[in-house]
C-alpha positions in Angstrom: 164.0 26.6 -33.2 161.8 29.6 -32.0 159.9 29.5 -29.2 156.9 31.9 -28.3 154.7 32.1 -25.0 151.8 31.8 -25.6 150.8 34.4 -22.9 154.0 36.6 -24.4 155.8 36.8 -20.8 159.1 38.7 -20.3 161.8 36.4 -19.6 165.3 37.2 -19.1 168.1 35.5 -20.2 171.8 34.8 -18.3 174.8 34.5 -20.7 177.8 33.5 -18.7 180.2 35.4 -21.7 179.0 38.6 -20.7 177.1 40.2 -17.7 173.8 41.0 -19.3 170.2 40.0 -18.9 168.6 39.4 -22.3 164.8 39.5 -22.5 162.8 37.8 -25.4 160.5 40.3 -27.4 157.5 38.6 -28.7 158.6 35.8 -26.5 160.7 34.2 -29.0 164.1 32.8 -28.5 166.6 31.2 -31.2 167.7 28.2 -29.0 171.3 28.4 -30.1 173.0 28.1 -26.5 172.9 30.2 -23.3 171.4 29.6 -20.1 167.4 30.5 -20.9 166.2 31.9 -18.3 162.9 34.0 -19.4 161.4 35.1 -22.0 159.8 38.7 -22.8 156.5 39.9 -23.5 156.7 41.8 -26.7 156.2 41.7 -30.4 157.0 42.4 -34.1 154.1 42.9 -35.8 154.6 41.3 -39.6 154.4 43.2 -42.6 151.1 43.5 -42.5 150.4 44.8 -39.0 153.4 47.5 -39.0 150.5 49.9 -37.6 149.1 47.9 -35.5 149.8 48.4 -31.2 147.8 45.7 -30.2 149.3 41.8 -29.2 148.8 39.6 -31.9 145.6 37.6 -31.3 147.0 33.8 -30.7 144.8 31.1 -29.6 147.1 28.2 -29.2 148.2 28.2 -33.6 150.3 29.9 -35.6 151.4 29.6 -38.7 152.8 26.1 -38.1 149.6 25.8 -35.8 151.7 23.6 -33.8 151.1 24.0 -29.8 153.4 22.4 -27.6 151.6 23.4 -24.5 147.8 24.8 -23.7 146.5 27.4 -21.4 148.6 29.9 -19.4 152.2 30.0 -21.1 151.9 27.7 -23.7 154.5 27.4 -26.0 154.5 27.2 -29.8 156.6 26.0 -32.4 156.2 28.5 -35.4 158.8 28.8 -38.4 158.9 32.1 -38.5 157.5 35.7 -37.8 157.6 38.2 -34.5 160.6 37.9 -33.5 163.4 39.5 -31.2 165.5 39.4 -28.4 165.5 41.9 -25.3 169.4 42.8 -23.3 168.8 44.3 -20.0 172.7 45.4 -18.5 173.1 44.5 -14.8 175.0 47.0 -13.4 176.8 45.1 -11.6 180.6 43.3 -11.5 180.8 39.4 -12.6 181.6 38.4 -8.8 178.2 40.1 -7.1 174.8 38.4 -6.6 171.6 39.2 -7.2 170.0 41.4 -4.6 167.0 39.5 -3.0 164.9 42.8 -3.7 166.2 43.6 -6.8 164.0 47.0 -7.4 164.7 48.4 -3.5 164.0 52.4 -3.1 167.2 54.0 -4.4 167.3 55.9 -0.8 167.6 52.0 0.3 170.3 50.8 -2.2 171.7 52.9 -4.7 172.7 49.9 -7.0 169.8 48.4 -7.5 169.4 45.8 -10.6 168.4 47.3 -13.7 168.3 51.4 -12.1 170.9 53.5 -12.3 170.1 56.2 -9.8 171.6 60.2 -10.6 171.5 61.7 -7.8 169.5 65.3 -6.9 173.2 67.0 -6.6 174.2 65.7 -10.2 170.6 66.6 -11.7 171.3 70.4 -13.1 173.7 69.9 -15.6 174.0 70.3 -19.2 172.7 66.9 -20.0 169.4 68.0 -17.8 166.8 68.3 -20.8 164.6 70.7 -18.3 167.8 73.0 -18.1 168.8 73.5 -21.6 165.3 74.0 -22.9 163.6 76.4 -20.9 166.5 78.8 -21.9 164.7 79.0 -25.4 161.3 80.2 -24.3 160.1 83.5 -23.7 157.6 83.4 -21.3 155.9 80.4 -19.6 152.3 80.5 -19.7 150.5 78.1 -17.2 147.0 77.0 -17.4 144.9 76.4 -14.0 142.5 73.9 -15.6 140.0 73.5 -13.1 137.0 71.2 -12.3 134.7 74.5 -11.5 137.1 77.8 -12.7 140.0 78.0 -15.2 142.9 80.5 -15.5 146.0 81.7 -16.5 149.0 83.3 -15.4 152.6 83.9 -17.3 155.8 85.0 -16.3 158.9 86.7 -19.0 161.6 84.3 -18.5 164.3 87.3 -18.4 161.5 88.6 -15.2 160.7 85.5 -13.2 160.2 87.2 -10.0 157.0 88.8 -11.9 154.2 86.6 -12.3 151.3 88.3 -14.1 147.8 86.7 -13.9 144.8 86.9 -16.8 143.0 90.2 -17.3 139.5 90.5 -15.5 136.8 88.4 -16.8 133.9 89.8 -18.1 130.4 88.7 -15.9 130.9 87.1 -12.7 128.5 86.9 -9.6 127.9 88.6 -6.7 130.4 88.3 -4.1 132.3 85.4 -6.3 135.9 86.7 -7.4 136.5 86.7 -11.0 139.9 86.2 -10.9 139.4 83.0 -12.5 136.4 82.1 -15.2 134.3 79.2 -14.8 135.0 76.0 -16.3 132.4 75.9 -18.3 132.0 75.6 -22.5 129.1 76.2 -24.9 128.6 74.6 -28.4 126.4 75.4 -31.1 123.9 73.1 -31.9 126.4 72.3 -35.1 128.7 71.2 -32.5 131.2 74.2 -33.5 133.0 76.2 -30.1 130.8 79.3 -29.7 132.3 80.3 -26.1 134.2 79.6 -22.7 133.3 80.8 -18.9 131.8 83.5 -17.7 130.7 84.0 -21.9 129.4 80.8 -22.1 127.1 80.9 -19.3 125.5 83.8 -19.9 124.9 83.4 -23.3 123.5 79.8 -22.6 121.5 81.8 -19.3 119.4 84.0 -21.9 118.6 81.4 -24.9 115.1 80.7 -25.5 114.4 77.5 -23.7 113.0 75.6 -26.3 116.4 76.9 -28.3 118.6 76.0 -25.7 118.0 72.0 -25.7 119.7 72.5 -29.3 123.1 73.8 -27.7 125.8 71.9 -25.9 126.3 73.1 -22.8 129.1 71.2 -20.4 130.4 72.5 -17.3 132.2 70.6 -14.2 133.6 68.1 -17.1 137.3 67.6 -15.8 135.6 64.8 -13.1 135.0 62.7 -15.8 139.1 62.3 -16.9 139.4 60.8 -12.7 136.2 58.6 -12.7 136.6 57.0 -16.1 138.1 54.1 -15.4 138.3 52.8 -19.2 139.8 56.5 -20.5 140.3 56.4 -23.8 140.8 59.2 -26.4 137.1 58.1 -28.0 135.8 59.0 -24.3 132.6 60.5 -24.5 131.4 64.0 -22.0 127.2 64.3 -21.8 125.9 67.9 -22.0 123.0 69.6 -20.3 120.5 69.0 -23.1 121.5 65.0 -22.8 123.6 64.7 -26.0 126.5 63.4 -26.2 130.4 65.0 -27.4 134.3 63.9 -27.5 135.5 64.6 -24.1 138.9 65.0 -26.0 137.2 67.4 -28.4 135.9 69.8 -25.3 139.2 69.8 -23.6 141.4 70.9 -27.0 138.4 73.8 -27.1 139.3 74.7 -24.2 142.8 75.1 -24.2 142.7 76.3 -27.6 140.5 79.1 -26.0 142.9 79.8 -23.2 146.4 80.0 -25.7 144.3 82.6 -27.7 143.7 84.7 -24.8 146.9 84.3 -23.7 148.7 85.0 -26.8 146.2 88.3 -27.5 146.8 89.4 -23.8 150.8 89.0 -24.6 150.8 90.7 -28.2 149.1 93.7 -26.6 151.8 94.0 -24.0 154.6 93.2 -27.0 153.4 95.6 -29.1 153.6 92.8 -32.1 152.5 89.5 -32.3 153.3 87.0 -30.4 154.5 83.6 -31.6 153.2 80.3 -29.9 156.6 78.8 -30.5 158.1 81.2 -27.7 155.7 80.1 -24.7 156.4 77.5 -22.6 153.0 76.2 -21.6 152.1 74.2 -18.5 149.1 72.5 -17.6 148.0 71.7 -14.1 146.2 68.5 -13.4 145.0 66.7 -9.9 148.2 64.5 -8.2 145.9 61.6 -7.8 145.4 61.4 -11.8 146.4 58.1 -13.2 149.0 57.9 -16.6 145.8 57.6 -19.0 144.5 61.0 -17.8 147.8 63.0 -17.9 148.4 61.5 -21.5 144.8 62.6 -22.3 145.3 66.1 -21.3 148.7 66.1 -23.3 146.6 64.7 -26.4 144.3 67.4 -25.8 147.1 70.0 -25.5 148.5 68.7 -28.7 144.9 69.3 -30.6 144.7 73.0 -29.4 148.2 74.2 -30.4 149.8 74.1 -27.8 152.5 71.8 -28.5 153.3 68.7 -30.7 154.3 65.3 -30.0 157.5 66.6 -32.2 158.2 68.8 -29.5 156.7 67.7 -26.7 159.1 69.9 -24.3 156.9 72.7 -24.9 154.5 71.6 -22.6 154.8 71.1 -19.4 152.6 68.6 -17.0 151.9 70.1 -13.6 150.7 68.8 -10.3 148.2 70.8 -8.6 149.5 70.4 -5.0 153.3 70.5 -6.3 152.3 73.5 -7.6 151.0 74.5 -4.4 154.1 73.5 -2.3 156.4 75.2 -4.8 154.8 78.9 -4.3 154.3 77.9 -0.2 158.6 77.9 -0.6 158.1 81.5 -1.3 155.9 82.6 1.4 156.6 85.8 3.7 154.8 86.4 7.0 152.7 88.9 5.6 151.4 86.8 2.9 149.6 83.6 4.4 146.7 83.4 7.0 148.1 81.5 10.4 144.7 79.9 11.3 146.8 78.2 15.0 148.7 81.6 15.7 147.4 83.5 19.0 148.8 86.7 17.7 147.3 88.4 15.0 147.9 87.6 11.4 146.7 89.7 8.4 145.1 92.4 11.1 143.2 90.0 13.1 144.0 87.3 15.9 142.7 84.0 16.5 139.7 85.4 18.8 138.5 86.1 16.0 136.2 83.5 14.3 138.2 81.4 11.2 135.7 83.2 8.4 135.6 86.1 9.4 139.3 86.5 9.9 139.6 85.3 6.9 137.5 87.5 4.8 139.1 90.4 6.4 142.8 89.0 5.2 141.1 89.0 1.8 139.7 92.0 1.8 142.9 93.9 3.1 144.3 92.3 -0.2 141.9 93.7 -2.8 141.9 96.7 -1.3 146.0 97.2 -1.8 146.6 95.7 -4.3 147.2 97.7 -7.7 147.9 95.6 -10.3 147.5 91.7 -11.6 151.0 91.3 -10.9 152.4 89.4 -8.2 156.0 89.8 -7.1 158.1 86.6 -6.0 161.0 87.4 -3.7 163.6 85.5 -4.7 164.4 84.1 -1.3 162.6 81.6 1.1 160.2 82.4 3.5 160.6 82.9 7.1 158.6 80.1 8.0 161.0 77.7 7.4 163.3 78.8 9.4 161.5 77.0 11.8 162.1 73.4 10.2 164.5 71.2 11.4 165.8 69.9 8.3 166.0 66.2 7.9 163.3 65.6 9.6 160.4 68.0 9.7 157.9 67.9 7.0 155.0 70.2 5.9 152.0 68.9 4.3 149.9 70.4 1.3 146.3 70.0 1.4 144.6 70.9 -2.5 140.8 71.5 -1.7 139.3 71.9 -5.5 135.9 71.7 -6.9 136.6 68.1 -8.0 139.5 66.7 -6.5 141.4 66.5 -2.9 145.3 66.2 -3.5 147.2 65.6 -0.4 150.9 65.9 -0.7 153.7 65.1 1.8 157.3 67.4 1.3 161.0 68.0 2.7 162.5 71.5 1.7 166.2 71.5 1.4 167.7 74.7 2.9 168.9 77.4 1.2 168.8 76.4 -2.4 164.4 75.4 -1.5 164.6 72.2 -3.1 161.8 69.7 -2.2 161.4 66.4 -1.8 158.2 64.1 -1.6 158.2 61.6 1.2 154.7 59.6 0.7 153.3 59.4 -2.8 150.2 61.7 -3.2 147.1 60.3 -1.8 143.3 61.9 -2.0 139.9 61.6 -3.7 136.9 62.9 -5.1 136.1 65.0 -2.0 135.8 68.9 -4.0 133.5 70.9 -3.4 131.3 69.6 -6.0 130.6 66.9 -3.4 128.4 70.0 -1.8 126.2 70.6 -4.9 125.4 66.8 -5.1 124.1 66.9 -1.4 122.2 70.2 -2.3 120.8 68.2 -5.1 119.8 65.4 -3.2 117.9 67.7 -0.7 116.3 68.6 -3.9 114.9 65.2 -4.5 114.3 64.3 -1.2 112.0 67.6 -1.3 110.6 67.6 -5.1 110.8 63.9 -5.8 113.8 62.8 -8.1 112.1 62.2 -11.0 111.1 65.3 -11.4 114.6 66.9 -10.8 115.8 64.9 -13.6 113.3 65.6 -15.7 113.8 69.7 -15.0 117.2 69.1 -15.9 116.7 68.0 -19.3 113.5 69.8 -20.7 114.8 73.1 -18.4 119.0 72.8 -18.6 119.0 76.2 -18.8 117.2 77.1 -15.7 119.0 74.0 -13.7 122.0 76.4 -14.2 120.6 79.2 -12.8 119.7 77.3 -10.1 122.9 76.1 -9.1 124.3 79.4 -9.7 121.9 80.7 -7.3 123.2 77.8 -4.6 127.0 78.4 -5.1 126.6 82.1 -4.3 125.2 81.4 -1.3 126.9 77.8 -0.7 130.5 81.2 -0.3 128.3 82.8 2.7 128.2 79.7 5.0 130.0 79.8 8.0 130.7 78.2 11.4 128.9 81.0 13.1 126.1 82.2 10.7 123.0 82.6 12.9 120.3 83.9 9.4 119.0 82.1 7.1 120.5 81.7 3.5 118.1 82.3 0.6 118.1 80.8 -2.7 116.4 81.9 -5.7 114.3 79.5 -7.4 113.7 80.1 -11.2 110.6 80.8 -12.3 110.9 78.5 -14.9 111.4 75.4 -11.9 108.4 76.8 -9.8 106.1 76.9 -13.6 107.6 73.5 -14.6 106.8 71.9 -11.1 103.4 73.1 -11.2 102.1 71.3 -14.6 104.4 68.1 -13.6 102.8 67.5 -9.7 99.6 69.8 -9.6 100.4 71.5 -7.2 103.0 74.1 -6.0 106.7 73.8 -4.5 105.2 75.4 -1.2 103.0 72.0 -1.3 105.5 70.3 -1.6 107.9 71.9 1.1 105.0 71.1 3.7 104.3 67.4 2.8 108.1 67.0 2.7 108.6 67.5 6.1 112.1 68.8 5.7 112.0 71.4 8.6 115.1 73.2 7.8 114.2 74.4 4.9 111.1 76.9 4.4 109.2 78.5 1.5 109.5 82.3 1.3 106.8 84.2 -0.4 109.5 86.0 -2.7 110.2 82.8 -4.5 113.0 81.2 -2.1 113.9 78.7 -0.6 114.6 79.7 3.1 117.1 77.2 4.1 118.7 77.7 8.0 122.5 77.8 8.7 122.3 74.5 10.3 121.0 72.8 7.0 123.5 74.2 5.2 126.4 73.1 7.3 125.0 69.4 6.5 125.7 69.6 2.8 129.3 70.5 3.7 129.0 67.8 6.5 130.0 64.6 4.2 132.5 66.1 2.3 134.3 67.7 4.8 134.5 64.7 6.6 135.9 62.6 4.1 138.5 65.4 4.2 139.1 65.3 7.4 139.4 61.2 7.3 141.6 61.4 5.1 144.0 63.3 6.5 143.9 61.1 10.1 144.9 58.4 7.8 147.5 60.2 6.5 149.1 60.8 9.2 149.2 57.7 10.9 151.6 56.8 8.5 155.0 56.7 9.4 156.5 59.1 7.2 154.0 61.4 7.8 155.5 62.0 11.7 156.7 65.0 12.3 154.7 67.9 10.1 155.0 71.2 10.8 152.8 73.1 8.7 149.6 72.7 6.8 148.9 74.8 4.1 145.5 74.5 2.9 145.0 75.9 -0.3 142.1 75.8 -3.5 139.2 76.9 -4.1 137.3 75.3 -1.4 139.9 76.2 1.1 138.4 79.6 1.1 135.3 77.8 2.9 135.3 78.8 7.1 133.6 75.7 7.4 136.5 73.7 5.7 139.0 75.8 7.4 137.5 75.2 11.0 137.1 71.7 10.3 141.1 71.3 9.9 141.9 73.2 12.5 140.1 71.8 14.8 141.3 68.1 13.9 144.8 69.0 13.4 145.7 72.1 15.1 147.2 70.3 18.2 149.8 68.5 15.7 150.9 71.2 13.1 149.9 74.7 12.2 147.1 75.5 9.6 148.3 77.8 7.2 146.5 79.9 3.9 148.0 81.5 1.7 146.7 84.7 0.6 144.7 84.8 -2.6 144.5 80.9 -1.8 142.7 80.4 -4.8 145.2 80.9 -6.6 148.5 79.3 -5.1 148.4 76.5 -7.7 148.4 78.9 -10.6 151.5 80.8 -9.2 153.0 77.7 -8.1 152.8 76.3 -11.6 154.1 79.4 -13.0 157.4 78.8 -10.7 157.3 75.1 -11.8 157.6 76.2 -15.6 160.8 78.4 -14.7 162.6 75.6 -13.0 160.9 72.0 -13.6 163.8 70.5 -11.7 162.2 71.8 -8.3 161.2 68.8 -7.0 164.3 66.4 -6.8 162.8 63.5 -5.7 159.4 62.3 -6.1 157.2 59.0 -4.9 155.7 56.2 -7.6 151.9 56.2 -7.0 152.0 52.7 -8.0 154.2 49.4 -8.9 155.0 49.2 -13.0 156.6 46.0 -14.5 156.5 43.4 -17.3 155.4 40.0 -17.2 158.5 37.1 -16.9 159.3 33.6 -16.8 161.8 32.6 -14.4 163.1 29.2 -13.3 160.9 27.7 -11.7 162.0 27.2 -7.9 160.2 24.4 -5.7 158.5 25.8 -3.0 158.5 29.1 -3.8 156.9 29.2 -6.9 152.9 27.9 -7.3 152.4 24.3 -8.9 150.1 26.1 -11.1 152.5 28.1 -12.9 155.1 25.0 -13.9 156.0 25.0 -17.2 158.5 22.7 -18.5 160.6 22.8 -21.8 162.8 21.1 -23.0 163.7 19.8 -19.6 163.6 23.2 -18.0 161.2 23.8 -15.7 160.3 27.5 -15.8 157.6 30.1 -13.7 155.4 31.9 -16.2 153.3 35.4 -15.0 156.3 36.4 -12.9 155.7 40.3 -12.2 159.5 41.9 -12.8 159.8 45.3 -11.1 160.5 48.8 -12.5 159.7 50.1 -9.7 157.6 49.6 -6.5 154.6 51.9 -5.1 156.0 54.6 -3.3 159.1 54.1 -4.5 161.2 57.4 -3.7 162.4 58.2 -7.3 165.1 61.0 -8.0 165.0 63.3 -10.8 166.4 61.9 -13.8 166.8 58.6 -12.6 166.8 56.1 -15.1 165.8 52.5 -15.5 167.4 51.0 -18.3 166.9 48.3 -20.6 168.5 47.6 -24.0 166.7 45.3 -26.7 168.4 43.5 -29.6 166.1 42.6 -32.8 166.7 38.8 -33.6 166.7 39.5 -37.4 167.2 43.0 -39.0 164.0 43.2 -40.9 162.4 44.3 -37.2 160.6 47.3 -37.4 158.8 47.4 -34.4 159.2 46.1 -30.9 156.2 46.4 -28.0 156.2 45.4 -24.9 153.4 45.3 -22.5 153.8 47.2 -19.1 151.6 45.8 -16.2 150.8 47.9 -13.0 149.4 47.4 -9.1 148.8 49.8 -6.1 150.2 47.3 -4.5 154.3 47.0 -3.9 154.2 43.1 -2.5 153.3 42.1 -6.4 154.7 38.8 -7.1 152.8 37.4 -10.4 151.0 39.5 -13.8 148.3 37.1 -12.6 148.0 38.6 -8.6 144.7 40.8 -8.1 144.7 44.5 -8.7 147.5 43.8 -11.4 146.6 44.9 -15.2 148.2 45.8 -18.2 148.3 49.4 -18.1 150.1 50.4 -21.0 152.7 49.5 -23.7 156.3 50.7 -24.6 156.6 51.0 -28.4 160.1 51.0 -29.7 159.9 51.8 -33.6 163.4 51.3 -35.4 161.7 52.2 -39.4 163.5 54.9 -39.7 167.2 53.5 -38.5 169.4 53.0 -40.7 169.5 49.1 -41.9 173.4 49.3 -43.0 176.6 48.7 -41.7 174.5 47.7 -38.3 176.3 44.8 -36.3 174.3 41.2 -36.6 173.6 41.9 -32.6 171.9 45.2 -32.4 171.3 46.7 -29.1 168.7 49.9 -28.7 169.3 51.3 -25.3 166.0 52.5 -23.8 166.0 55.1 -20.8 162.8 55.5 -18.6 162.2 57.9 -16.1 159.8 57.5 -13.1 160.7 60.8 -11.3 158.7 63.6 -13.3 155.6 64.4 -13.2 154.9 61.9 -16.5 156.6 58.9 -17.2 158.8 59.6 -19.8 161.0 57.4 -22.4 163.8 57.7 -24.4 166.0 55.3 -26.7 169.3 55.3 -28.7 170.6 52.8 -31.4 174.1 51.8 -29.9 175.8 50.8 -32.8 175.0 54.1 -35.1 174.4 56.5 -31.5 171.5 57.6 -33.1 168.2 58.1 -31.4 165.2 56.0 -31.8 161.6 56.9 -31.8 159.8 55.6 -28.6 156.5 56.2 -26.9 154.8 54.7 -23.8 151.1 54.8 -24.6 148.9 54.2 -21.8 145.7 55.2 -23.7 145.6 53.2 -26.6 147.0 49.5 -25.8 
């Protein structure tokens, strides 16, 4: 007789002839003996529903339509389809019991249930995937992808100590490096790519307006991949003009617009042309990012080129502040800016105040160096000299236009190795969060619905205008004493005019916003002090976020802070840390800190297997039923078949949040189709910030995601009437990754965890 849940829980089951725990797929059991202990939640779509992903759609009837229970877990007796049976190996003798935590950290107990950890010492070897392939690239390529500038850099494989970044953009603004281009991407009004960056914005700047409302314009788009909270690859992105455009369609542009400057910039060098197939690309992306947004940005990748899912090696996931750390490793004295050290650093001392000491580092650098290439001693800095390994820890702060990425590491001395020691924490606290407080002074001083209105009949000039604010936004500091001017647009002073009746100087008087004055050449006259309070809330939430940080346990101990980003070239940011944190660690910047991530992510391209051990951000698992224990288990979640009494929504553990994962460590599990006609096997995968996660049912825990096994094209012959596909998942890169072999014919079998389209 076959069984099915109706809620389709994983459930395993205890054979006393072997050592194994089976799990159910599709939650359906052939009661022909064993000790049933669980069942799965998985399923075999029929014939007609080979393509389909999603759980079949049962409401208490199947094709028997008879239900032998209602509600949570019911139970159905059906006469035939979905079914399939689930082996999980216990790695473990006959004789031992079950560990009361069964999915401990590995740096806990290294036998854990179901985990079978490799060690960071066994991790390069031939089987090591990261190893064997980089060997067949010629250069890596990696891709800064930014929320408010992009770029590039690339390294020859046979030259790593060289890291070369992009050629000079064309355009850029006054006293704003253009080492990097902004993010920002114009469409026709056809919706066809017409240009990226500095190209696009120009371009957009000197459109007619009544011309431009018909072009897409999009810029600061990457936010939208972190705030979503329903991603999906039918996402949509909003222009300036209002309309409305596949956010997946944006991002292929534009990193189908970086692998053509890339390959162009490395033709010319070659002399010939340069094939895609001979770059290693990587992509950076915020640490905080959830699975559906690193999976996007792979999709994405995937649409411009870059790679294929059929060769999915070629690309390479990044994140930012790992990035960060990993070029930190190689930092000499002469490179970084000391912001605690009494002695001088970079040609000036601490006496000096944090901005301007730290324009003067910069401009030192641009003044000596020759070339876009940056050399990378292949040896570790002297700063860690001053570690004590096995305990002291260094901190990397990632201050973006979007994002802020804290990360927590361990170097291992002298091979550099690292090692994470909290999972990465942080938030939306970028320096965009000081445009939106600019904009709100704005509304508090125009009125907001006019501001929203100027935005769409005038996106053109609302550009300008912001352009204006971030030039001048760079020239605050902690000790500024004149005022900052920004340049309205004629277009804003015109358009306010005809909307209130009157003019912006009217309306800077009746606002009664003292700190910010009306200057006869068409500015707005805003004093240091009212500048400081845009920065004021975001910094702040920075600065909070840190204390929390490290109040934590495993945060004791730091040594360093390296502060690194685009917004970490703010004094104001830099003074802020200092101040809060200079008593406990030392407050460190690297040199052409805008870049750290985009060299670091070069490095990370070379060698991916860097970073040995790394933390879970959250708790991943499949839904169970387990016998049902008086006492421990809620009344509410009693079922009872057959005389068994079972537990239905139990939550069984992959692994816990802020799990410490090692590179290449594997979680196994091994599923045997019931009948051979199975094609396909899914099974839903649930998650939780939380690691105390005792029930699918528990608040904060959803289905995130589903594992598809698909076994069409296996070979049906000569296969053994219990068929066992082995599947291998990894926690401990920077994606989670799956991999699965047929047992009985060793070959492999196609697999995909898909936490976009469930």
């Amino acid at each position: 007789m076959l069984f099915q849940s109706h809620t389709g829980k994983l459930a395993p089951l205890i054979s006393d002839s072997f050592q194994e725990k089976q799990y159910l797929c599709g939650a359906w059991y052939w009661s022909e003996g064993g000790d049933a202990k669980a069942f799965t939640e998985a399923w075999e779509p029929n014939e007609s529903e080979h393509s389909s992903e999603g759980n079949p759609d049962l409401d208490g009837e199947t094709q028997s339509g008879e239900t032998e229970r209602g509600g949570a877990g019911t139970l159905i007796r059906v006469s035939r389809v979905w079914t399939n049976i689930v082996t999980v190996r216990l790695q473990r003798k006959a004789d031992e019991t079950v560990p009361t935590s069964a999915y401990s950290s590995p740096a806990r107990s290294l036998g854990d249930t179901g985990i079978t950890p490799l060690s960071p010492s066994h991790i390069v070897n031939d089987a090591d995937p990261n190893v064997s392939e980089q060997q067949t690239f010629l250069v890596v390529v990696a891709i800064d992808f930014g929320t408010t500038s992009s770029g590039y850099a690339y390294s020859f494989t046979k030259e790593p100590e060289c890291i070369h970044v992009m050629r000079r953009w064309e355009g850029g603004d006054p006293g704003v490096s253009n080492q990097k281009t902004p993010t920002t991407i114009l469409l026709t009004p056809e919706r066809k790519f017409h240009s990226f960056g500095y190209a696009a914005r120009d371009f957009y700047h000197d459109l007619d307006p009544n011309e431009a409302k018909q072009w897409l314009y999009l810029e600061k788009f990457k936010m939208k991949l972190h705030t979503t909270g329903d991603l999906t690859m039918d996402t949509d992105l909003t222009a300036a003009n209002g309309k409305k455009v596949k956010a997946l369609e944006i991002f292929a542009y534009a990193l189908q617009y970086f692998k053509e400057q890339a390959l162009k910039e490395l033709s010319d060098q070659a002399g010939s042309e340069f094939e895609n197939s001979d770059v290693r690309w990587v992509i950076t992306v915020p640490a905080i990012w959830k699975q559906p947004a690193k999976q996007f940005m792979r999709q994405a990748a995937y649409q411009a080129g870059l790679a294929s899912p059929e060769n999915s090696e070629q690309l390479i996931i990044a994140l930012e502040p790992e990035a960060a750390s990993i070029y930190c490793r190689k930092l000499r004295l002469h490179q970084m800016t000391d912001l605690s050290s009494k002695a001088a650093v970079n040609g000036y001392s601490s006496s000096d105040t944090v901005g301007a000491g730290f324009a003067q580092a910069k401009e030192h650098i641009r003044r000596n160096r020759q070339s876009r290439t940056f050399l990378v001693e292949n040896v570790i800095g002297e700063i860690w000299s001053e570690l004590e390994e096995g305990s002291d820890k260094y901190v990397v702060v990632d201050s973006g236009g979007g994002t802020v990425d804290l990360t927590v590491h361990q170097i291992r001395l002298p091979e550099g190795h690292l090692k994470e020691l909290y999972k990465a924490t942080g938030g939306p606290y970028g320096s965009l969060g000081v445009d939106y407080e600019f904009e709100k002074l704005l509304c508090k001083i125009f009125g907001e619905d006019f501001i929203e209105q100027f935005k769409i009949k005038r996106p053109a000039a609302w550009v300008d205008l912001m352009i204006a604010f971030e030039s001048r936004k760079r020239a605050a500091a902690p000790d500024r004493t004149n005022p900052l001017n920004i340049t309205l647009p004629f277009s804003f002073i015109d358009y306010y005019k005809k909307f209130r009746g009157h003019s912006v100087e009217h309306a800077l008087r009746k606002s009664n916003v003292d700190f910010v004055k009306w200057s006869s050449q068409g500015m707005l006259r805003m004093s240091p002090d009212a500048m400081n309070a845009l920065f004021k809330p975001t910094i702040d939430s920075i600065i909070e976020h840190l204390r929390d940080l490290f109040q934590k346990p495993e945060v004791s101990t730091v040594k360093f802070l390296f502060l690194v980003g685009g917004f970490a070239e703010a004094p104001l940011l830099q003074q802020a840390v200092q101040a809060a944190f200079g008593d406990k660690c030392r407050v460190i910047i690297p040199q052409d800190v805008g870049l750290t991530i985009l060299k670091g992510a070069v490095l990370f391209g070379l060698d991916p297997a860097v970073i040995k051990v790394r933390r879970s951000p959250l708790t991943y698992g499949v839904g169970v039923l387990n016998r049902y224990v008086e006492g421990k288990h809620p009344p509410e979640k009693l079922l009872v078949k057959d005389g068994t009494r079972w537990c239905t929504d139990v939550f069984d553990k992959f692994i816990s949040a802020d799990q410490s994962v090692a590179l290449g460590e594997l979680v196994k599990r091994s599923y045997t189709p019931a009948k051979p006609s199975q094609l396909v096997i899914v099974i839903n995968i649930y998650s939780s910030e939380l690691d105390d996660v005792s029930f699918i049912t528990d608040p904060g825990v959803k289905k995130c995601g589903t594992l598809r096994l698909d076994l069409t094209g296996a070979s049906s012959t000569n296969v053994p009437a219990r068929r066992e596909i082995q599947t291998l998942m990894q926690f401990g890169d920077t994606e989670i990754k799956a991999t699965a072999i047929d047992i009985a014919t060793s070959k492999s079998v196609k697999v995909g965890i898909d936490f976009l389209n469930y």
